[in-house]
C-alpha positions in Angstrom: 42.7 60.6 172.7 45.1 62.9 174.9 47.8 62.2 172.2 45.8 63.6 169.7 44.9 66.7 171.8 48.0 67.4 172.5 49.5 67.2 169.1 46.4 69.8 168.2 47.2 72.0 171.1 51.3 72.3 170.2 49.9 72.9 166.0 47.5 75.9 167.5 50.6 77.0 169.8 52.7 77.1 166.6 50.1 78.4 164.3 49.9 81.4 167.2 53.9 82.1 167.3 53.5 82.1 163.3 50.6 84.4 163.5 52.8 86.7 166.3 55.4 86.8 164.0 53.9 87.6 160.9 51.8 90.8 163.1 54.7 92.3 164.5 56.8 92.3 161.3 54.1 93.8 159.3 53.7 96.1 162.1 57.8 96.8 161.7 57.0 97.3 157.8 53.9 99.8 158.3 56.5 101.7 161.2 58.9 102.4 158.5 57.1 103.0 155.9 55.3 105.5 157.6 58.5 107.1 158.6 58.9 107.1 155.3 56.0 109.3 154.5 56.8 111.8 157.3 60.2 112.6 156.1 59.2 112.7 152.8 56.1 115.3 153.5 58.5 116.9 156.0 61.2 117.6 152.6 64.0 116.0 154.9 65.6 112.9 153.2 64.0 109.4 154.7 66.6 107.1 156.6 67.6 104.1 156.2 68.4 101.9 153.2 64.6 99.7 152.6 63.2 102.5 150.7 66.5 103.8 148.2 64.3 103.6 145.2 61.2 105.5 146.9 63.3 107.8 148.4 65.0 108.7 145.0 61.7 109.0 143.0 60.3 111.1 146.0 63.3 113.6 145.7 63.4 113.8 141.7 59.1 114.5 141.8 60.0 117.3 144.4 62.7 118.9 142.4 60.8 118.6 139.4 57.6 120.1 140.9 59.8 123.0 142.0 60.9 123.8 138.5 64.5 122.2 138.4 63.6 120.3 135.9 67.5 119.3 134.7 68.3 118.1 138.4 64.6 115.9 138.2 65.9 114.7 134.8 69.0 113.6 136.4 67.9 111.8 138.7 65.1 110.0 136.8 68.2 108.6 134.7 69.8 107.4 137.6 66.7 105.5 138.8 65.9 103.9 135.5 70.1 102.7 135.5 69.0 101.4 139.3 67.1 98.3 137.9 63.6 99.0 139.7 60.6 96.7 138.9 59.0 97.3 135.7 56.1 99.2 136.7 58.4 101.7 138.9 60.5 102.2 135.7 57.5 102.7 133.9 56.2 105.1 136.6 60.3 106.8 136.1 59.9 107.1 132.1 56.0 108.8 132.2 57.7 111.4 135.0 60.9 111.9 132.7 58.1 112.4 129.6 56.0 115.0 131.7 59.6 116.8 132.2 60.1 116.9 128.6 56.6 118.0 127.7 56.9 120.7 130.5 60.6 122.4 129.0 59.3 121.8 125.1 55.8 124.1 126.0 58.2 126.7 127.9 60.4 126.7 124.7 57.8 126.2 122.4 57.0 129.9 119.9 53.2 130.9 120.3 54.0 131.9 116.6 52.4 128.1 115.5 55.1 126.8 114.7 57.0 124.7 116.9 60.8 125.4 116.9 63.3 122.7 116.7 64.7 122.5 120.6 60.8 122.5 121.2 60.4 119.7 118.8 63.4 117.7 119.8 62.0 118.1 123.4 58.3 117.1 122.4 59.8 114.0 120.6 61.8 112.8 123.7 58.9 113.0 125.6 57.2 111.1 122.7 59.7 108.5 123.3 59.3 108.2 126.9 55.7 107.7 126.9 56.4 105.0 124.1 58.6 103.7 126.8 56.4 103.7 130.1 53.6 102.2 127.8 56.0 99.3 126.6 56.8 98.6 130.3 53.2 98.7 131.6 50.5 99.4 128.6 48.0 99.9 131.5 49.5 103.3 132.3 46.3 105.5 130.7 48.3 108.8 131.7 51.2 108.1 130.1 48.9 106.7 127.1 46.7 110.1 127.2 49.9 112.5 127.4 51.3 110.1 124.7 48.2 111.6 122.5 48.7 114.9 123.5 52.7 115.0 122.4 51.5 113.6 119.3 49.0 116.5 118.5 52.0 118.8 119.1 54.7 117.5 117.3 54.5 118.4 113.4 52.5 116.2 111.1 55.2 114.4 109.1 59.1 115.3 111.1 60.4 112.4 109.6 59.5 113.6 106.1 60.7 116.8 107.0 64.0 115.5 108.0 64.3 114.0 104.9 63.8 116.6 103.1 66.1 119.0 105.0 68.6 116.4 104.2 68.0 116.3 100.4 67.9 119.8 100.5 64.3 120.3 99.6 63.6 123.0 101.9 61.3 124.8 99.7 58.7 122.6 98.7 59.6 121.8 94.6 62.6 124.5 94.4 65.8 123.1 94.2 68.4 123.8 96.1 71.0 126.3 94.0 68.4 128.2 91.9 67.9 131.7 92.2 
């Protein structure tokens, strides 16, 4: 019997230093992460390397919300070469779509139609939401922008491609008559 109770009292004694253990490292993760979140609210760069993805993201969202949109860009397309998880990539491509959306309306004519840097931009952004969706198809942002881009762009680009290739600029007139 005092076997037994002392085999339970040294499982609780080890169950207690797991239990200490676990507590203060979780209280060593919650310390720096929200150290993190100061220096990051602060503008200052955070320290240290646990958070180089984070702190990365953080920098290219505050340079993009600040208008420097090619910097933001930049930096999105290092993060996405940086091999993040799937739905931090995903979170990387709807960001690089909003940039694109953002510099194809400032570019855009208010004439109806939509000019071709506008529409090369517009399509990008296309192609980004495509992307964030394909990573994580939960994303309803980048699915609702996704619908927005798409009301945008011109009905049928690829057909007009086509036909700019071809030479059928005109609608039925050939190219080389008067």
């Amino acid at each position: 019997m005092a076997a037994s109770v002392k085999t339970k009292n040294r499982v609780l004694a080890l169950a207690l230093a797991i239990g200490t253990a676990g507590a203060a490292i979780t209280g060593l993760q919650l310390h720096s992460i929200a150290q993190f979140n100061q220096a990051v609210q602060a503008g200052k760069a955070p320290q240290g390397s646990d958070f180089k993805f984070e702190a990365k993201y953080s920098a290219a969202h505050t340079l993009a919300k600040s208008g420097r949109y090619q910097d933001a860009a930049q930096l999105f397309g290092q993060l996405m070469e940086s091999g993040g998880t799937p739905a931090q990539i995903a979170a990387v491509q709807y960001n690089l779509g909003n940039i694109f959306v953002i510099r194809g309306l400032m570019v855009h004519r208010n004439d109806g139609a939509v000019s071709d840097e506008a529409e090369y931009l517009l399509t990008q952004a296309k192609l980004a939401y495509q992307q964030s969706l394909r990573l994580d198809n939960t994303h309803f942002d980048a699915r609702h922008n996704l619908d927005r881009v798409l009301a945008l762009l011109p009905e049928d680009a690829a057909a007009r491609d086509e036909q700019d290739k071809l030479g059928i600029v005109m609608g039925n007139i050939p190219t080389g008559l008067p």
